[in-house]
NUSEKOL-224139 format. One record per residue (C-alpha): residue number from 1; chain; z negated, x negated, y. Coordinates in nm, 4 decimals. Each point is the difference from the previous one (the first is absolute). Example, Ala and Ser with C-alpha at 12.3 -4.5 7.8 and 13.67 -1.06 7.14 Angstrom:
REM NUSEKOL-224139
   n chain       up     east    north
   1     A  -0.7800  -1.2300  -0.4500
   2     A   0.0660  -0.1370   0.3440
END
This chain:
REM NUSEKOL-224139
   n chain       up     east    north
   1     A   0.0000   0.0000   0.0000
   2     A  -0.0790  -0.2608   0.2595
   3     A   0.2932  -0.1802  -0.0908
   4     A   0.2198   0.2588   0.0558
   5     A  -0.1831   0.0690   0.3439
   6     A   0.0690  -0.3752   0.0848
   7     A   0.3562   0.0055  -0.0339
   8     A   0.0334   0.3268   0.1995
   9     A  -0.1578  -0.1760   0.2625
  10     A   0.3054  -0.2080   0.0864
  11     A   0.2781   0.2317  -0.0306
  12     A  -0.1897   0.2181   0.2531
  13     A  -0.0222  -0.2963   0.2393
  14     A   0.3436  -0.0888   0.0077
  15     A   0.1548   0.3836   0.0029
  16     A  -0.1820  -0.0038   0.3535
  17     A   0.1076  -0.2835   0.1463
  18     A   0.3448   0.0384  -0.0729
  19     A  -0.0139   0.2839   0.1954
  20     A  -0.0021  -0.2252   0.3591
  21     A   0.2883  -0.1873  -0.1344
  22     A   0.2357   0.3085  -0.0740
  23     A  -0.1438   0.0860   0.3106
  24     A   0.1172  -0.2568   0.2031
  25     A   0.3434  -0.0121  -0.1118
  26     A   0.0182   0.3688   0.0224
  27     A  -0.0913  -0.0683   0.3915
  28     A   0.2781  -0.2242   0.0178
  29     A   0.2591   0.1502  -0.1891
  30     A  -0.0670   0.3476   0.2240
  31     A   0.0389  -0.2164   0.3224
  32     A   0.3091  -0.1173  -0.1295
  33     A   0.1099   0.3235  -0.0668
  34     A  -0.1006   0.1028   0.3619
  35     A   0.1835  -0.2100   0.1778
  36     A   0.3550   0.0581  -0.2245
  37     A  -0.0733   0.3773   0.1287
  38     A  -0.0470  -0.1365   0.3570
  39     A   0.2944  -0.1966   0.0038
  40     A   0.2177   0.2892  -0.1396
  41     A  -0.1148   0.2529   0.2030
  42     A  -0.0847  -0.2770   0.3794
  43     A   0.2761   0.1929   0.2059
  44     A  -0.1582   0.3541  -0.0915
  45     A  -0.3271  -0.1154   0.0305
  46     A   0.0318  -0.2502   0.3627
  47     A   0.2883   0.1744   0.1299
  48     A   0.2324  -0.3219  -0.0779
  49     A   0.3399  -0.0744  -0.0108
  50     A   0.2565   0.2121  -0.2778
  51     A   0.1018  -0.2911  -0.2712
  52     A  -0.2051  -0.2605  -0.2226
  53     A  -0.0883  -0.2409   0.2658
  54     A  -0.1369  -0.4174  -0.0631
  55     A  -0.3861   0.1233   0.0473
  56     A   0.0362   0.2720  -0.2621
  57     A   0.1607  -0.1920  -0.2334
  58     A  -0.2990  -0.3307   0.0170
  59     A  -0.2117   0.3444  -0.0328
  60     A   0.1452   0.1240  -0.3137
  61     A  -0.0224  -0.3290  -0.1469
  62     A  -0.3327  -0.0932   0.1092
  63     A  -0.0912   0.3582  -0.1754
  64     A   0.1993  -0.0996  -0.3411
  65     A  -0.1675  -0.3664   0.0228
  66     A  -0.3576   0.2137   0.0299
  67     A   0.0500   0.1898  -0.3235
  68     A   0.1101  -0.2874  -0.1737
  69     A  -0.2835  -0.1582   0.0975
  70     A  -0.2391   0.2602  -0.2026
  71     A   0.1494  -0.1566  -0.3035
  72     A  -0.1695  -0.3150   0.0699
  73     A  -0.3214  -0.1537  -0.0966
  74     A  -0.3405   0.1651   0.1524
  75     A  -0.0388  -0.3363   0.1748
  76     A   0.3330   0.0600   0.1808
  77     A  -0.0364   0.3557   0.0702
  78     A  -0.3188  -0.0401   0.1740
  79     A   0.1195  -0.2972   0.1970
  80     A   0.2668   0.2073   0.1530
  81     A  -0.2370   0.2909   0.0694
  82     A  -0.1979  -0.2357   0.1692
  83     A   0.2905  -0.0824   0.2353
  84     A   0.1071   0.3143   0.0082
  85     A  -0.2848   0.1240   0.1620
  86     A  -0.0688  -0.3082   0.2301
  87     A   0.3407   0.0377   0.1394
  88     A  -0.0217   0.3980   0.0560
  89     A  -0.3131  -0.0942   0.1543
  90     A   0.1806  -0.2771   0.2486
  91     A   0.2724   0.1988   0.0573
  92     A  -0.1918   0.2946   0.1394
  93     A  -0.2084  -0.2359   0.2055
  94     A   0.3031  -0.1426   0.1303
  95     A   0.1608   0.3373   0.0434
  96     A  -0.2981   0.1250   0.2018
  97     A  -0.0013  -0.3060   0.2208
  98     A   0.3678   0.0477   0.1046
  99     A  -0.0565   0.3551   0.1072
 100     A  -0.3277  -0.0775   0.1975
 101     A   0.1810  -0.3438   0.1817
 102     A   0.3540   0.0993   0.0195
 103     A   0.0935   0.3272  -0.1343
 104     A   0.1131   0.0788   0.3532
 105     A   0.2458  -0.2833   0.0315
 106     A   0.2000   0.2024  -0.3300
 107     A  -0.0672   0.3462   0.1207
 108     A   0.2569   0.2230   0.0736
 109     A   0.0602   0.2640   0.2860
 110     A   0.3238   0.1670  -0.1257
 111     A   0.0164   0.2903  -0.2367
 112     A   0.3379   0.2060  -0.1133
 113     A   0.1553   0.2651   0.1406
 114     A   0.2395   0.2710  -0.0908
 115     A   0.1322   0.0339   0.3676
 116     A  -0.0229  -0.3412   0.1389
 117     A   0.0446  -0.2105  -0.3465
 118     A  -0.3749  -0.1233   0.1333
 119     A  -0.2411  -0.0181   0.2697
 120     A  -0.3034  -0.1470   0.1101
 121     A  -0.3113   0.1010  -0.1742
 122     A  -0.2892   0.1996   0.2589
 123     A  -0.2924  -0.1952   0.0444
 124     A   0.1228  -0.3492  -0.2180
 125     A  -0.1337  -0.3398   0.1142
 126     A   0.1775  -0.3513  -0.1047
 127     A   0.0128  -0.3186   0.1229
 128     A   0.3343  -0.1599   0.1101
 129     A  -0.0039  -0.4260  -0.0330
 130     A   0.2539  -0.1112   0.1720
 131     A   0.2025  -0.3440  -0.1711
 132     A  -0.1641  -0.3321   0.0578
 133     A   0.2815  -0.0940   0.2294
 134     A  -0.1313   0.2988   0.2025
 135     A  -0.3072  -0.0784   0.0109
 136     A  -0.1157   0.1504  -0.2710
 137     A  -0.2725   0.2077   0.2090
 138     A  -0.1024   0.3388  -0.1984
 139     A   0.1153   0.3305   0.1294
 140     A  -0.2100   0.3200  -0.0593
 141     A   0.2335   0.2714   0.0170
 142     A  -0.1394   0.3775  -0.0031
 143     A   0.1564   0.2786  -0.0294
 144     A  -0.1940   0.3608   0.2045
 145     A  -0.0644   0.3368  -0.1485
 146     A   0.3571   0.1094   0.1329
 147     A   0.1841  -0.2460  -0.1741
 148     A   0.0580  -0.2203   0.2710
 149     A  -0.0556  -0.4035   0.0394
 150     A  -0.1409   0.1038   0.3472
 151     A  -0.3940   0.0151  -0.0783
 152     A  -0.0415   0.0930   0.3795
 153     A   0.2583   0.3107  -0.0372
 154     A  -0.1371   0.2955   0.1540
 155     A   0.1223   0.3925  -0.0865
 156     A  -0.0334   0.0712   0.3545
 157     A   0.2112  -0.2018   0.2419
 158     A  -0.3344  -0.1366   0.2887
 159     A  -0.0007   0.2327   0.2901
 160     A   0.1847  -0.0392   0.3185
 161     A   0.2309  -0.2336  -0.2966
 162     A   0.2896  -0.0422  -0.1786
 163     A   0.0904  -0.0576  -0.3502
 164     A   0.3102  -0.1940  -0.1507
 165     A   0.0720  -0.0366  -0.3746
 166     A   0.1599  -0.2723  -0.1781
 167     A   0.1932  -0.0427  -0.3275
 168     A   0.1062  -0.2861  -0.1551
 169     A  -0.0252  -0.1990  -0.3196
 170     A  -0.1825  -0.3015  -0.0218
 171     A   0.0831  -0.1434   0.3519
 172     A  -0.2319   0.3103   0.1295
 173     A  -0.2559   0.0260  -0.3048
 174     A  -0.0451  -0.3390   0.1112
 175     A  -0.2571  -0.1110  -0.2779
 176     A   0.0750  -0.3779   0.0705
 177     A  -0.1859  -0.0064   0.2838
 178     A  -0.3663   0.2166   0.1052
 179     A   0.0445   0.2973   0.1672
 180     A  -0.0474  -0.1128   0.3131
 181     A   0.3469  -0.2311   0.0183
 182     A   0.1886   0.2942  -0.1744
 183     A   0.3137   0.0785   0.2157
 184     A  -0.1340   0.3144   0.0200
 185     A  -0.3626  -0.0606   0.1372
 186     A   0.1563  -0.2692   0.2444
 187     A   0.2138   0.2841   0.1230
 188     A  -0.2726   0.2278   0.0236
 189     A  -0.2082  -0.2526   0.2646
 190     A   0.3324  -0.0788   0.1804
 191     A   0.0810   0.3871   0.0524
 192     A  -0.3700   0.0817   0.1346
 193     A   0.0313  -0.2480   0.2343
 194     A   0.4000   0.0386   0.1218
 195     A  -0.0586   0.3780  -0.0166
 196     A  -0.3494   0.0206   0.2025
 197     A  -0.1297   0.2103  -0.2698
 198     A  -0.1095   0.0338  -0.3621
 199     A   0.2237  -0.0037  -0.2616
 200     A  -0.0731   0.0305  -0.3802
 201     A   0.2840  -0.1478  -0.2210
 202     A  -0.0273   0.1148  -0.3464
 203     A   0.1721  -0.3240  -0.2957
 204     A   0.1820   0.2369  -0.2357
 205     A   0.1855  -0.3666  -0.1379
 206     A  -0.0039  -0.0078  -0.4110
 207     A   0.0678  -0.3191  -0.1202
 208     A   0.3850  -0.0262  -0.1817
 209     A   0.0998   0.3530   0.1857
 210     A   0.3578   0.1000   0.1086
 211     A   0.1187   0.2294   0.2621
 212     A   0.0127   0.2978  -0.2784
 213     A  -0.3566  -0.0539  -0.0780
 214     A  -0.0752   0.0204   0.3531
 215     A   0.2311   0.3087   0.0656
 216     A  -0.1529   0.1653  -0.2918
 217     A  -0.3619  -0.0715   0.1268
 218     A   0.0773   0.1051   0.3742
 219     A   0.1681   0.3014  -0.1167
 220     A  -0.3531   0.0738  -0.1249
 221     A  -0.2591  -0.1269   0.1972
 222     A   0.1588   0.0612   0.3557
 223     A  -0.1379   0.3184   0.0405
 224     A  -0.3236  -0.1080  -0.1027
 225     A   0.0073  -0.3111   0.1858
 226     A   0.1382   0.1710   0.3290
 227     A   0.0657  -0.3247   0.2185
 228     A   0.1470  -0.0351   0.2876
 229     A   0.2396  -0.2533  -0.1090
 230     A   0.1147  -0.1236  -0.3451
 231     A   0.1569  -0.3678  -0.0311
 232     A   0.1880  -0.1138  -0.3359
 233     A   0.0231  -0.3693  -0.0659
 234     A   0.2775  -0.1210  -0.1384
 235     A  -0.0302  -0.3170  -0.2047
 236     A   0.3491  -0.1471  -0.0065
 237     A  -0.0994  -0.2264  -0.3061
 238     A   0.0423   0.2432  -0.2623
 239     A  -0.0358   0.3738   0.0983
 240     A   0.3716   0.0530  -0.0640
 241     A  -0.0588  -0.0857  -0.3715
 242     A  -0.3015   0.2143  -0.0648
 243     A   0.2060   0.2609   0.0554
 244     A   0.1766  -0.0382  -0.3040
 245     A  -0.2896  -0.1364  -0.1634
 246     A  -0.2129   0.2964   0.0752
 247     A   0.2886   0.2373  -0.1262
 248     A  -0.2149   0.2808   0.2177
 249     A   0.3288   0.1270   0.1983
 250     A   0.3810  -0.0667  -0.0693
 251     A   0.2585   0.0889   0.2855
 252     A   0.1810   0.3152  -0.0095
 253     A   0.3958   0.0794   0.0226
 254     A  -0.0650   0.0933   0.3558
 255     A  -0.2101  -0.2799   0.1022
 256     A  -0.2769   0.1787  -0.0126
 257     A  -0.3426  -0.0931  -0.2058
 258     A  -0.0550   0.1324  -0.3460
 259     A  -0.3363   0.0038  -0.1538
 260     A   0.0199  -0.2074  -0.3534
 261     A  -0.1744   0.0760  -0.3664
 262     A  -0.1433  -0.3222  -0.0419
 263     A  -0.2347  -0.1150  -0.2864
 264     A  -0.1972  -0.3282  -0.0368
 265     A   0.0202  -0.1704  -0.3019
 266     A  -0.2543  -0.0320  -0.2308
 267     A  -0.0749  -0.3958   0.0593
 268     A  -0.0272   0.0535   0.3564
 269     A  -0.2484   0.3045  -0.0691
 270     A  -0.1863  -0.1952  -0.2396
 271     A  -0.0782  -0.2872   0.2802
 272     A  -0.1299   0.2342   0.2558
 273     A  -0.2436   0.1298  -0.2480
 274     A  -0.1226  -0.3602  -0.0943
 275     A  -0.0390  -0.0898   0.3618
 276     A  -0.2865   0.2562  -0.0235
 277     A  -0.1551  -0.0191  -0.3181
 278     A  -0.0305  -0.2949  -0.2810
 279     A  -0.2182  -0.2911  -0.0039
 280     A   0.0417  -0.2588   0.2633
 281     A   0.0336  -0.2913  -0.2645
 282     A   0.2756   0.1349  -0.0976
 283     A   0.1297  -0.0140   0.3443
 284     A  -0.1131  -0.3410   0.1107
 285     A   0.1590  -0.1523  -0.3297
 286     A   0.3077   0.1724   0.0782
 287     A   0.0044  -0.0916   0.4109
 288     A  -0.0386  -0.3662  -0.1677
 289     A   0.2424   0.0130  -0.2519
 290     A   0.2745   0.1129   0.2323
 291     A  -0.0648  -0.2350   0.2660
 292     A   0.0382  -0.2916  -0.2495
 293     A   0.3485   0.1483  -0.1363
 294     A   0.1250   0.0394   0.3759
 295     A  -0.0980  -0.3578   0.0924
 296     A   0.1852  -0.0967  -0.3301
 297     A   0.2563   0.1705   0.0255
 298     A   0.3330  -0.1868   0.0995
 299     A   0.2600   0.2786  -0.0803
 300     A   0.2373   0.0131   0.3142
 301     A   0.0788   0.3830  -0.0406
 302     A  -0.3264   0.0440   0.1122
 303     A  -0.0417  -0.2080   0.3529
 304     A   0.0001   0.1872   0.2655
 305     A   0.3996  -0.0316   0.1673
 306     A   0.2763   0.2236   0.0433
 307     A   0.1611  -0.0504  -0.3447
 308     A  -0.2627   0.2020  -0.1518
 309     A  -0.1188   0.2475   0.2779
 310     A   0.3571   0.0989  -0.0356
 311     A   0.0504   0.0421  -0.3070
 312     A  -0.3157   0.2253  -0.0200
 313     A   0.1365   0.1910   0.3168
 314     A   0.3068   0.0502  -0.2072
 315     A  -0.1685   0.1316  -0.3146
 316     A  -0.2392   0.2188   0.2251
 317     A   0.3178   0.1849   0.1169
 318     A   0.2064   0.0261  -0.3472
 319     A  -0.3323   0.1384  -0.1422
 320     A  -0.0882   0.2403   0.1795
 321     A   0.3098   0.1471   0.1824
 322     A   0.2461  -0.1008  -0.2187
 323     A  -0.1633   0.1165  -0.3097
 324     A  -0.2435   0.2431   0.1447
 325     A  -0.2904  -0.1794  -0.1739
 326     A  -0.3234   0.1830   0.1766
 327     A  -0.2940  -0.2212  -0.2296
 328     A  -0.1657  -0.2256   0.2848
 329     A  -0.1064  -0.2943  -0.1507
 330     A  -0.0551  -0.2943   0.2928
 331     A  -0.2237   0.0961   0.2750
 332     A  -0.1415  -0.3482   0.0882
 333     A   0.2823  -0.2626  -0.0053
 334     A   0.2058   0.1043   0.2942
 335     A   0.2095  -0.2588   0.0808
 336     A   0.2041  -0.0833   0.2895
 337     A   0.2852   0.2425   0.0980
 338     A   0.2496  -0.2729   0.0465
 339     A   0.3175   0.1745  -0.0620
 340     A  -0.0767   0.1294   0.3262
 341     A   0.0552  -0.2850   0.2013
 342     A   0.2460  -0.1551  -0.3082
 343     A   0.2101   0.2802  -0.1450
 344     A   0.0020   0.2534   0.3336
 345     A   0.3337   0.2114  -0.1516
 346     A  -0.1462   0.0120  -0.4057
 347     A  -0.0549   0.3680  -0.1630
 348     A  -0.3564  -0.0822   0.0076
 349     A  -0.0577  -0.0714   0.3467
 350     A   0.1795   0.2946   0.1207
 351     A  -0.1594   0.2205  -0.1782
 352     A  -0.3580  -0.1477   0.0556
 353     A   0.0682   0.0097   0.3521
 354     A   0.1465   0.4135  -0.0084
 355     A  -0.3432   0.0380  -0.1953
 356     A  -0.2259  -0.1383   0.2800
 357     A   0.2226   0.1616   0.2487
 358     A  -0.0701   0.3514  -0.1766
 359     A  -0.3617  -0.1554  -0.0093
 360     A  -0.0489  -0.0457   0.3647
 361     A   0.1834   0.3839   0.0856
 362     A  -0.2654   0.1674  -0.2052
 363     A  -0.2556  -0.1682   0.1248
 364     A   0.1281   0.0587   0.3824
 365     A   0.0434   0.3694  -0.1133
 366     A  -0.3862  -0.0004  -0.1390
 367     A  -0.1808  -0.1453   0.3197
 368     A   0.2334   0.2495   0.1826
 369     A  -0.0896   0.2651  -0.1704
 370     A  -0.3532  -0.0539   0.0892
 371     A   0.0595  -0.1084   0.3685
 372     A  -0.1253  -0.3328  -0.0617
 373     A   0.2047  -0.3188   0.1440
 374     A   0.1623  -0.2673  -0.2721
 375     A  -0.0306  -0.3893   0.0971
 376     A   0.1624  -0.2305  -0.2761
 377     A  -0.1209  -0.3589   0.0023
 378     A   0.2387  -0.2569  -0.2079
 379     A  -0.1913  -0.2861  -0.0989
 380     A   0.2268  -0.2914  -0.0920
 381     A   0.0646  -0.2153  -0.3251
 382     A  -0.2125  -0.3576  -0.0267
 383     A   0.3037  -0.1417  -0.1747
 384     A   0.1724   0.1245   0.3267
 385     A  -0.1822  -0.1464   0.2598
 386     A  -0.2177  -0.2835  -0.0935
 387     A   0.1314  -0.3093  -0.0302
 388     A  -0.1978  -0.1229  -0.2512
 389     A   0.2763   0.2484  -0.2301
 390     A   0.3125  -0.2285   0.1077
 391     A   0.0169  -0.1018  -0.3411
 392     A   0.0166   0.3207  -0.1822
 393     A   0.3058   0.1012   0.3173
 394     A   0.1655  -0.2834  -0.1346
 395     A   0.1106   0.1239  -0.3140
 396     A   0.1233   0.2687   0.2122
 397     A   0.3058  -0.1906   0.0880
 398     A   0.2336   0.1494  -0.2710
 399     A  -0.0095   0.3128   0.1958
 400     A   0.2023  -0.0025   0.3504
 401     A  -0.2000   0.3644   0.0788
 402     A  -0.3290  -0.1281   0.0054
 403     A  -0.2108  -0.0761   0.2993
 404     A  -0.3371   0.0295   0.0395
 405     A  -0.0644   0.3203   0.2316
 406     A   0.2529   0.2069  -0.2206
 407     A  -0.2613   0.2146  -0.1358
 408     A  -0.2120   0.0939   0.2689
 409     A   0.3248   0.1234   0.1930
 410     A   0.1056   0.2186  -0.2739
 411     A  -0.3506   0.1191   0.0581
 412     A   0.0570   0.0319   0.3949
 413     A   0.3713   0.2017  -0.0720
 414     A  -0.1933   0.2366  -0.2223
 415     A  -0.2792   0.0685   0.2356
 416     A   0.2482   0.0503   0.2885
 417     A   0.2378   0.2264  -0.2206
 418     A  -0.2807   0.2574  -0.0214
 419     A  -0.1299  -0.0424   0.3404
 420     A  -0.3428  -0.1336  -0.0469
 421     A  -0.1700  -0.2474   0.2015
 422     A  -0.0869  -0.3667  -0.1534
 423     A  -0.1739  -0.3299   0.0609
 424     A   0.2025  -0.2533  -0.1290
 425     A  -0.1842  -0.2865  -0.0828
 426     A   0.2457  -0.2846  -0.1124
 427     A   0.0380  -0.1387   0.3389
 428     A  -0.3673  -0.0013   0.0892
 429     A  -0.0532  -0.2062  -0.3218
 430     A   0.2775  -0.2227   0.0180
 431     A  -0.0711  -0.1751   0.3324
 432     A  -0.3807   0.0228  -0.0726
 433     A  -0.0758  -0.3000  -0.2259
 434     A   0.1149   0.2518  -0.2977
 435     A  -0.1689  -0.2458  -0.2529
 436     A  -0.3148   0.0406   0.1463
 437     A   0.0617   0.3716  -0.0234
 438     A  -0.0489   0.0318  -0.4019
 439     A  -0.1790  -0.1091  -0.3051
 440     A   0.1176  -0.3625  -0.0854
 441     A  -0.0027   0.1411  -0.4079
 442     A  -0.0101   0.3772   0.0911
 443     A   0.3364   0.1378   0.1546
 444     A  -0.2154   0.2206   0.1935
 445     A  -0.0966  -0.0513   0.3764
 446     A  -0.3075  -0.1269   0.0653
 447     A  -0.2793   0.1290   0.2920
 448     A   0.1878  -0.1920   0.2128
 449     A   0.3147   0.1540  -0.0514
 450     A  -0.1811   0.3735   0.0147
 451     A  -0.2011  -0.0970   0.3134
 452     A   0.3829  -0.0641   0.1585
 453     A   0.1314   0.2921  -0.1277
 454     A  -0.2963   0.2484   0.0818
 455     A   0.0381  -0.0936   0.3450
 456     A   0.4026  -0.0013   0.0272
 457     A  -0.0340   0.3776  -0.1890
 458     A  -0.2741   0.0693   0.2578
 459     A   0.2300  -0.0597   0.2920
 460     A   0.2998   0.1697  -0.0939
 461     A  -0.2494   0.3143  -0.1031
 462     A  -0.1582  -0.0398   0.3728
 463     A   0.3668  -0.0823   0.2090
 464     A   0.1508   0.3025  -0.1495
 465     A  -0.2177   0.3005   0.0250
 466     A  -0.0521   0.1003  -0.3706
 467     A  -0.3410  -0.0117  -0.0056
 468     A  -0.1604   0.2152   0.2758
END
């Protein structure tokens, strides 16, 4: 009897304790399994990118490597438990760290929109850093309850005052510089003080806007807004090609605008969401890794140059009027609308310019409609004015048309064809020191260069009655 009672002993023992051991590679083995489901199902789950991309794939194998893992020794399996769990553990630290230090640097203020494509989110905070070459100083841009850059904007214009509203893309958001040297804040101080009394000017500037945006926006917010005066800009860089980029309106038989079904593609909708969601690792790894491929990266079809802005001028236009494609899929590289100043008589250019010229009636027509008087400021090129872009005009040689104040006088012939007053400032600029006007990386101007133009806008407004 005790013999038998002293074997049983044993077995008992070791039935227990290999009940840890299945345990731990069960542990594994399901985290394995976990992460194959993650990796199958990422773009459902974070809103990613349609397609098998690089990080699910080192996911899916980092899942299969996990399960194979369970069919190693105990040993094994609990030494990759171990670091399993000591890297969750770092990575959430680390996670937690970004987001307290500089989750605003990778924040986003743009959502998506069903009339505008997108728009600028009420109430969203990030922080702008401009390039080293810049400066690199940190920018805190806010947006207001109303949707507006303008943190100051009141609903009521001050008594006894005036209020002026401006549109624009990222010229007028202005989230390079603080609010203070915004073009539009300059003009505000300059117009109190020409005008001997208060004036409230509202930014209404989204960064990477066209003129349809804008038209579509001050078709609906004019009567809300109710100033007494509206002024466009017009960026001659590249607000001729968002109009085919944005695919929003297409020009009519008549000349006339007509309102466009346009859809944006999954991929594009798929980055907007990320911008607001997902884990800032993620985010910082990927801001890395794409800064060391560009610096890499030697292929000559992508330097900036005429060759290539043309060619994707040219495939802008076949796309979408040629073969009526209405899926928007680039709303952040706009490059430089060359053929302008290159091409003048190409299919494309006419018809970009007929757009912009139905563009400009409707919006004359709108502020009309609601009394209000229409200023259009054009804002010139860098690669037009500074001289520090002499060696990008260079490869303009092959084309006899060019020269360099081509595209803001298309802009000047449309504004006169529909009889609205403008501010043209390419002349300004030019004999101003123009390099000291913009960003020595950043194409855009700099406060400099919307200090001079606030107060050049702020004249003309004063000298011709429009604002009284």
């Amino acid at each position: 009897m005790s013999r038998v009672q002293s074997r049983a002993i044993p077995l008992t023992t070791t039935s227990r304790g290999s009940r840890p051991r299945l345990g731990v590679r069960a542990v594994n083995v399901t985290l394995g399994l976990c992460v194959i489901l993650f990796a199958l199902l990422a773009d459902w789950l974070t809103s990613g990118e349609p397609g098998f991309g690089r990080m699910q794939q080192v996911m899916l194998g980092g899942g299969v490597a996990l399960v194979l893992v369970g069919f190693l020794s105990v040993a094994w399996n609990l030494r990759i438990l171990v670091l399993l769990v000591m890297s969750g553990v770092s990575l959430t630290a680390g996670e937690l760290t970004l987001r307290a230090f500089v989750g605003p640097y990778f924040a986003t203020v743009y959502q998506l929109d069903s009339r505008y494509i997108y728009k600028l989110i009420p109430n969203a905070t990030k922080i702008y850093r401009r390039l080293p070459a810049d400066g690199g100083e940190s920018i805190v841009v806010h947006v207001n309850d109303r949707g507006f850059r303008d943190a100051a904007s009141e609903a009521v214009s001050p008594e006894g005052g005036k209020r002026v509203v401006v549109y624009g893309d990222s010229y007028i958001e202005g989230e390079f510089s603080s609010f203070e040297q915004t073009f539009v804040e300059r003009l505000r101080v300059h117009l109190t003080h020409d005008l001997r009394t208060p004036v409230t000017v509202v930014n209404a500037g989204v960064s990477g806007y066209g003129p349809d945006q804008e038209y579509a926006r001050i078709a609906d917010e004019l009567p809300v807004l109710a100033p007494d005066l509206l002024i466009v800009a017009i960026c001659t860089s590249n607000d001729l090609g968002d109009l085919l980029r944005n695919k929003m309106f297409r020009l009519a038989p008549d000349g006339t605008l007509a309102r466009n079904a346009f859809r944006v593609h999954p991929n594009l909708k798929a980055r907007f969401e990320r911008a607001g969601s997902g884990l800032l690792l993620s985010k910082v790894v990927e801001k890395r890794w794409n800064s060391l491929m560009l610096a890499i990266d030697d292929n000559p079809d992508d330097r900036e140059g005429p060759g290539p802005w043309l060619r994707h001028q040219q495939a802008d236009y076949e796309a979408y009027v040629q073969r009526g494609d209405n899926v928007v899929t680039n709303l952040s590289n706009d490059y430089l609308d060359i053929d302008v100043s290159t091409m003048p008589e190409s299919e494309a250019v006419r018809y970009k310019l007929g757009l912009m010229r139905a563009l400009f009636a409707a919006i004359k027509q709108t502020a009309a409609a609601r009394g209000v008087p229409l200023l259009f400021v054009i804002i010139p090129s860098a690669t037009d004015v500074c001289r520090s872009c002499e060696g990008v005009r260079k490869e303009t040689v092959a084309f006899p048309d060019y020269r360099r104040s081509a595209t803001t006088e298309r802009a000047v012939e449309l504004a006169r064809s529909v009889s609205v007053p403008f501010v043209n400032l390419y002349e300004p600029f030019r004999t101003s020191d123009p390099d000291a006007l913009y960003f020595k990386q950043d194409t855009h101007w700099n406060d400099r260069g919307q200090e001079i133009a606030a107060r050049g806008v702020s004249r003309y407004i004063s000298s011709a009655g429009i604002l009284r």
